[in-house]
TORKETI-174911 format. One record per residue (C-alpha): x, y, z. Coordinates in pm, whole numbers, padded with zeros to 5 digits, always signed. Each point is the difference from the previous one (the first is absolute). Example, Ala and Ser with C-alpha at 12.3 -4.5 7.8 and 13.67 -1.06 7.14 Angstrom:
<recs>
rec xx:+01230; yy:-00450; zz:+00780
rec xx:+00137; yy:+00344; zz:-00066
</recs>
This chain:
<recs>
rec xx:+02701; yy:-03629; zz:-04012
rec xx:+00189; yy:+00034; zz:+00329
rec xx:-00040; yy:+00376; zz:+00206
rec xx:+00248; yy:+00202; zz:+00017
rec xx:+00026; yy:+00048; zz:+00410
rec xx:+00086; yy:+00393; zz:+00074
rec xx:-00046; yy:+00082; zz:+00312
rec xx:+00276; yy:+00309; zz:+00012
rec xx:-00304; yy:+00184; zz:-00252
rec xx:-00137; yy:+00106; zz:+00321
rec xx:+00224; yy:+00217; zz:+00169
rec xx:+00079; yy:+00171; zz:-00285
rec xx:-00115; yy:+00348; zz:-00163
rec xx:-00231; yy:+00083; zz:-00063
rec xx:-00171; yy:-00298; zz:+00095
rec xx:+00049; yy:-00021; zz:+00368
rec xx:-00140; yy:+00362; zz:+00026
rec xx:-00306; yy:-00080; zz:-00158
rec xx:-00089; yy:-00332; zz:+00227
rec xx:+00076; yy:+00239; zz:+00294
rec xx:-00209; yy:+00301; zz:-00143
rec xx:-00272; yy:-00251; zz:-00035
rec xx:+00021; yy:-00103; zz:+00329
rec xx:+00011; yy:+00329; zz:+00156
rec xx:-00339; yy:+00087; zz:-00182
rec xx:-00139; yy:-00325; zz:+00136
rec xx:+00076; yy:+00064; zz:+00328
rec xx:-00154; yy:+00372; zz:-00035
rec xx:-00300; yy:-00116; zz:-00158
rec xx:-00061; yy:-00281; zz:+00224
rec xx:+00040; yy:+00252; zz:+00288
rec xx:-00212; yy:+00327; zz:-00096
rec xx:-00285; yy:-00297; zz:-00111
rec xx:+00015; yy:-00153; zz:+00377
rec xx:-00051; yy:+00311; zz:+00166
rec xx:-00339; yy:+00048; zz:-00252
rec xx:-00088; yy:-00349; zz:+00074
rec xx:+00014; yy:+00007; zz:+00380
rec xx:-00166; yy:+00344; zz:+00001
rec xx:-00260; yy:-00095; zz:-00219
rec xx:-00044; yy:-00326; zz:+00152
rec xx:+00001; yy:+00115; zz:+00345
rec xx:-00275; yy:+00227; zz:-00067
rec xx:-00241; yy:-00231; zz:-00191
rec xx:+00091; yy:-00302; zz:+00264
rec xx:-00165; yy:+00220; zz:+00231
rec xx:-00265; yy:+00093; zz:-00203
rec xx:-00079; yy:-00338; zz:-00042
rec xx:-00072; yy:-00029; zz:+00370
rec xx:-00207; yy:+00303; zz:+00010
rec xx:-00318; yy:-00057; zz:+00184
rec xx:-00104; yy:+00251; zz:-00324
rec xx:-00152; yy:-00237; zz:-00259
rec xx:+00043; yy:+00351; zz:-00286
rec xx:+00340; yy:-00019; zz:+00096
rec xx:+00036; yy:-00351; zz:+00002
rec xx:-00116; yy:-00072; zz:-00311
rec xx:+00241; yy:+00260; zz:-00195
rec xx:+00302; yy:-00187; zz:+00216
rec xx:-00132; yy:-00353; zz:-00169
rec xx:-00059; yy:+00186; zz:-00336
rec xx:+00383; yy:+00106; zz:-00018
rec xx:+00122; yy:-00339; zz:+00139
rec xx:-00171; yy:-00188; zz:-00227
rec xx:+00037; yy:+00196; zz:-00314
rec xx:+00406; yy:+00053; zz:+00053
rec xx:+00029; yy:-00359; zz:+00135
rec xx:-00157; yy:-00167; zz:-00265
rec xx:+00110; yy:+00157; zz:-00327
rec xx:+00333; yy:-00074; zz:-00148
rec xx:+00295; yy:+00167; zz:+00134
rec xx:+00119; yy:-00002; zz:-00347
rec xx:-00330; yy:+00146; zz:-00123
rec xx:-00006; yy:+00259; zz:+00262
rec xx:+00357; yy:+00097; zz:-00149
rec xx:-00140; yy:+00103; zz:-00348
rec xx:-00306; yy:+00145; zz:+00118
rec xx:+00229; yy:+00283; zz:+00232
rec xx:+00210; yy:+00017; zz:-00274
rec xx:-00173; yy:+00054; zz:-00321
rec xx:-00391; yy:+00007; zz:+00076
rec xx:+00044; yy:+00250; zz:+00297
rec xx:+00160; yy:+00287; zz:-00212
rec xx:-00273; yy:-00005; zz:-00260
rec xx:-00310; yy:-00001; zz:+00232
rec xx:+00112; yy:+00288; zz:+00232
rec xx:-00027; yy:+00356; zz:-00128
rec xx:+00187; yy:+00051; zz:-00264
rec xx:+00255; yy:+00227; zz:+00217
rec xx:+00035; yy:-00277; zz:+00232
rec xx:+00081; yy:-00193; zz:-00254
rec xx:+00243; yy:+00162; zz:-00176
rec xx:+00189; yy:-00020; zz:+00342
rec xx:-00006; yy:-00320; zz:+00086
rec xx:+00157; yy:-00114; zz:-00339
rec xx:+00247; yy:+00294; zz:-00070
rec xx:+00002; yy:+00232; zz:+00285
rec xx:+00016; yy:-00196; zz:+00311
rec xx:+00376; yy:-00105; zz:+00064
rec xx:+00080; yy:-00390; zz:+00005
rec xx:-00360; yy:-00072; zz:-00125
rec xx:+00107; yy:-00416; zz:-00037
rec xx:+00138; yy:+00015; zz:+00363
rec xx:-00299; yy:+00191; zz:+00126
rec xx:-00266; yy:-00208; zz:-00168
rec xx:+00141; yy:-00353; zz:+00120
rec xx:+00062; yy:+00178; zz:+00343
rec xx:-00403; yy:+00078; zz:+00051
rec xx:-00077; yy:-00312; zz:-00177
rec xx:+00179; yy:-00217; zz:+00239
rec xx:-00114; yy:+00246; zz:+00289
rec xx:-00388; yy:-00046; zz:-00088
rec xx:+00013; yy:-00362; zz:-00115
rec xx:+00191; yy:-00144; zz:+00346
rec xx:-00181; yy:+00229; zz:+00201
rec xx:-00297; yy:-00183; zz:-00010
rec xx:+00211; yy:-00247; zz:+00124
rec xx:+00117; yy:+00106; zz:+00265
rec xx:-00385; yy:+00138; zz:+00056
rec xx:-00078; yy:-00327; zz:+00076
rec xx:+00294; yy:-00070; zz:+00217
rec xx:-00065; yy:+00267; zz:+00200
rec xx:-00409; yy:-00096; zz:+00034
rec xx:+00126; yy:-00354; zz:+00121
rec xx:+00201; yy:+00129; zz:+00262
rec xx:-00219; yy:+00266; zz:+00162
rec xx:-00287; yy:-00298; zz:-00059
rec xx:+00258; yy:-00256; zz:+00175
rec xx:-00034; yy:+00234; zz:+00343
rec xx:-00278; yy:-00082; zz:+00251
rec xx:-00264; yy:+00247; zz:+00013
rec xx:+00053; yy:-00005; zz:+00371
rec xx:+00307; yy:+00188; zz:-00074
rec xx:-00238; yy:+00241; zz:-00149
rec xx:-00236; yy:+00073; zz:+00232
rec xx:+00269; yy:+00019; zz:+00283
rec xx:+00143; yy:+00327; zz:-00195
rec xx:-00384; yy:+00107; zz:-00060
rec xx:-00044; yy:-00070; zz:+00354
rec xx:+00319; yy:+00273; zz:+00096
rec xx:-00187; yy:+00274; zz:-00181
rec xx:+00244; yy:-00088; zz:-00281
rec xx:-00198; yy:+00127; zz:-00349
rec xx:-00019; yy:-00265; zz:-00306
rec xx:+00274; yy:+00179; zz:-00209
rec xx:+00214; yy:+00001; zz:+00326
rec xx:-00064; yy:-00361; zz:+00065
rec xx:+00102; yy:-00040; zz:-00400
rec xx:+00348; yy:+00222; zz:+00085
rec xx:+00072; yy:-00156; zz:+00386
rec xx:-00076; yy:-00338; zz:-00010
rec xx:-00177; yy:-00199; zz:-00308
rec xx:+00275; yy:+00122; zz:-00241
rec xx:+00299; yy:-00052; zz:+00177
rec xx:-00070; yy:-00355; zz:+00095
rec xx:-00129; yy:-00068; zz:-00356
rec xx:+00342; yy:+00117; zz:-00174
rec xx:+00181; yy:-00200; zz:+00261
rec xx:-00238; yy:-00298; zz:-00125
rec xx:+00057; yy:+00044; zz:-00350
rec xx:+00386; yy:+00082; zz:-00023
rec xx:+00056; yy:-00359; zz:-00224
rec xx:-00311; yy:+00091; zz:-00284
rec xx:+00115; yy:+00354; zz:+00016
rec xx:+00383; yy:-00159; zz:-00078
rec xx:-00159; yy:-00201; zz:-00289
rec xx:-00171; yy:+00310; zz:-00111
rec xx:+00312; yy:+00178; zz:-00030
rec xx:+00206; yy:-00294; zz:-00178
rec xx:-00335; yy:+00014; zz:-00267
rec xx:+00083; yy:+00324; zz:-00095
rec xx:+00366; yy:-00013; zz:-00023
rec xx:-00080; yy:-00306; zz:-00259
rec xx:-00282; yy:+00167; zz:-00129
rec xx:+00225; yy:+00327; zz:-00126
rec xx:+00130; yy:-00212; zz:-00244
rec xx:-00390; yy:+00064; zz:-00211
rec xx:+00153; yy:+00334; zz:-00018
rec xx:+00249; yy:-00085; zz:-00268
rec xx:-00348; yy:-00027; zz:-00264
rec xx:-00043; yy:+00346; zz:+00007
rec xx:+00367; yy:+00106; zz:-00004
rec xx:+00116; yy:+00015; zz:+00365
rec xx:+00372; yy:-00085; zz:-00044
rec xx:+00033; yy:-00243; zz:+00345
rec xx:+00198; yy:-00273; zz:+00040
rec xx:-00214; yy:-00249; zz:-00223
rec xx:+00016; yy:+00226; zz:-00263
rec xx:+00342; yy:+00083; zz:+00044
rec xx:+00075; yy:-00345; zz:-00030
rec xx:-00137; yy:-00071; zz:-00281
rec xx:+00188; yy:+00315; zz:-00160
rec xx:+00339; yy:-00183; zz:+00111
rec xx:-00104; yy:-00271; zz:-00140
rec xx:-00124; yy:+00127; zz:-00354
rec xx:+00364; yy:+00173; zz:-00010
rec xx:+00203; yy:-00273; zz:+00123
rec xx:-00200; yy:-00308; zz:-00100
rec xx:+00111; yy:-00149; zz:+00348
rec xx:-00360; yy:-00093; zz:+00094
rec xx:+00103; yy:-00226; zz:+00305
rec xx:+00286; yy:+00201; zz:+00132
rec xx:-00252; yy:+00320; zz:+00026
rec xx:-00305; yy:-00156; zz:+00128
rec xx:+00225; yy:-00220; zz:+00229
rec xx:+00086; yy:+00335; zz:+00180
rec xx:-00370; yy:+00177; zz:-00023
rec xx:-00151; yy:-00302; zz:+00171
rec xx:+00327; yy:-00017; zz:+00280
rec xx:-00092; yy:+00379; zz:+00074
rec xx:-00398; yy:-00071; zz:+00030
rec xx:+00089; yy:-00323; zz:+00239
rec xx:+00277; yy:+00250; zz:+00204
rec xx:-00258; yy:+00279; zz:+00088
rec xx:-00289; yy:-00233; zz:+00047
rec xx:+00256; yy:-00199; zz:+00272
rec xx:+00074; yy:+00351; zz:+00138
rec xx:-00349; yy:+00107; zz:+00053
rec xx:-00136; yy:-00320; zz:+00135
rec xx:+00291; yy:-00018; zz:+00264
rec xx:-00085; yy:+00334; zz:+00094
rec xx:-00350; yy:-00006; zz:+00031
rec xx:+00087; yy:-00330; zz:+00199
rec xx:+00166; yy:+00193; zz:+00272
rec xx:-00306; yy:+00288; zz:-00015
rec xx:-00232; yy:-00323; zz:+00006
rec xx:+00191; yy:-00130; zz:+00344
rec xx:+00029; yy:+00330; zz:+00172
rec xx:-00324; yy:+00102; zz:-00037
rec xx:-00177; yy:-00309; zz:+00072
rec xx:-00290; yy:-00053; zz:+00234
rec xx:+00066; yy:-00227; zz:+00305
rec xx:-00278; yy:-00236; zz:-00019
rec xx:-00151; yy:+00161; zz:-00287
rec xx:+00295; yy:-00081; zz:-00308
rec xx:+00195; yy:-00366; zz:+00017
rec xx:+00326; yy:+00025; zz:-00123
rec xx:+00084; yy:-00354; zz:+00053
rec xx:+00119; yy:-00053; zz:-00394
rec xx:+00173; yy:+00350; zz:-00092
</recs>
């Protein structure tokens, strides 16, 4: 049986709305769950270069237990163990209480799973620094947060702008795991449009031209960060 091309489906209503409501709460998501990710990871990078053993052991804990289980798995567990292993209060809150619950949950999920991601990113590139670097700023009187703040850190997210860029583009993909426990994004969306309109091609056509669009946006832009901010000496940018 021969398909019946539509492509005019898309632009009209209700159906455009929903691809670009689904969009806007990828873009959200993906956004809020970066700024967990880079805090998070930021934190237990450094912890993983902590002349503390204590604290360097609970930084490989949470890098290796976040890294290495499932993202998909980590979904469900947030989103229906969680609630019934807190307090019952607690909860009760997280399932009827707290507002956007689906958005929330994938938002922490993502945060916690790629921030042991970019944990190890970060460990890299302070690890990538000679430790002569180091013991010049001890040398200055400098103490060893302030040689973390004024000179290991700084270099290391210069080092690490392309992982960090792959990071990001993980977790823009990786939103669309939210649509399992009822986060309306643009996968889901989608496949809404495409349940009502039975135009499987014409909607999934546009879902994947969007994903390609922002991931050609970001990497062009984290391009430019990449060149701007580079190291002479230190970062070739022979091939960007």
């Amino acid at each position: 049986m021969q398909y019946n091309w539509d492509w005019g489906i898309l632009i009209e209503a209700p159906y455009l709305g929903w691809i670009f409501s689904g969009l806007y709460w990828t873009i959200v998501v993906s956004i809020a769950a970066w700024i967990i990710a880079f805090t998070i990871g930021s934190i237990v990078g450094v912890a993983r270069t902590s002349s503390n053993g204590v604290v360097r052991g609970v930084a490989t804990v949470y890098v290796e237990m976040f890294r290495n289980i499932p993202l998909l798995v980590q979904m469900f567990l947030w989103y229906f163990i969680l609630p019934e292993v807190v307090p019952e209060a607690f909860g009760a809150w997280l399932k009827r209480g707290m507002p956007l619950p689906e958005m929330w949950t994938a938002v922490f999920c993502l945060g916690t799973y790629t921030g042991a991601r970019v944990a190890e990113q970060v460990r890299s590139g302070i690890n990538s620094i000679s430790m002569g670097q180091r013991h010049a700023a001890l040398a200055v009187g400098l103490r060893p947060n302030q040689v973390y703040q004024h000179v290991l850190l700084p270099v290391a997210y210069r080092i690490i702008i392309p992982p960090l860029t792959s990071d990001f583009l993980g977790i823009f993909k990786n939103s669309s795991l939210g649509l399992t426990i009822g986060l309306l994004e643009l996968t889901a969306q989608t496949r809404q449009v495409s349940e009502y309109t039975f135009q499987s091609f014409e909607a999934f056509a546009a879902a994947t031209a969007l994903y390609v669009s922002i991931t050609f946006i970001v990497m062009k832009i984290m391009a430019v960060v990449e060149r701007r901010t580079a190291i002479p000496g230190l970062i070739s940018l022979e091939d960007k």
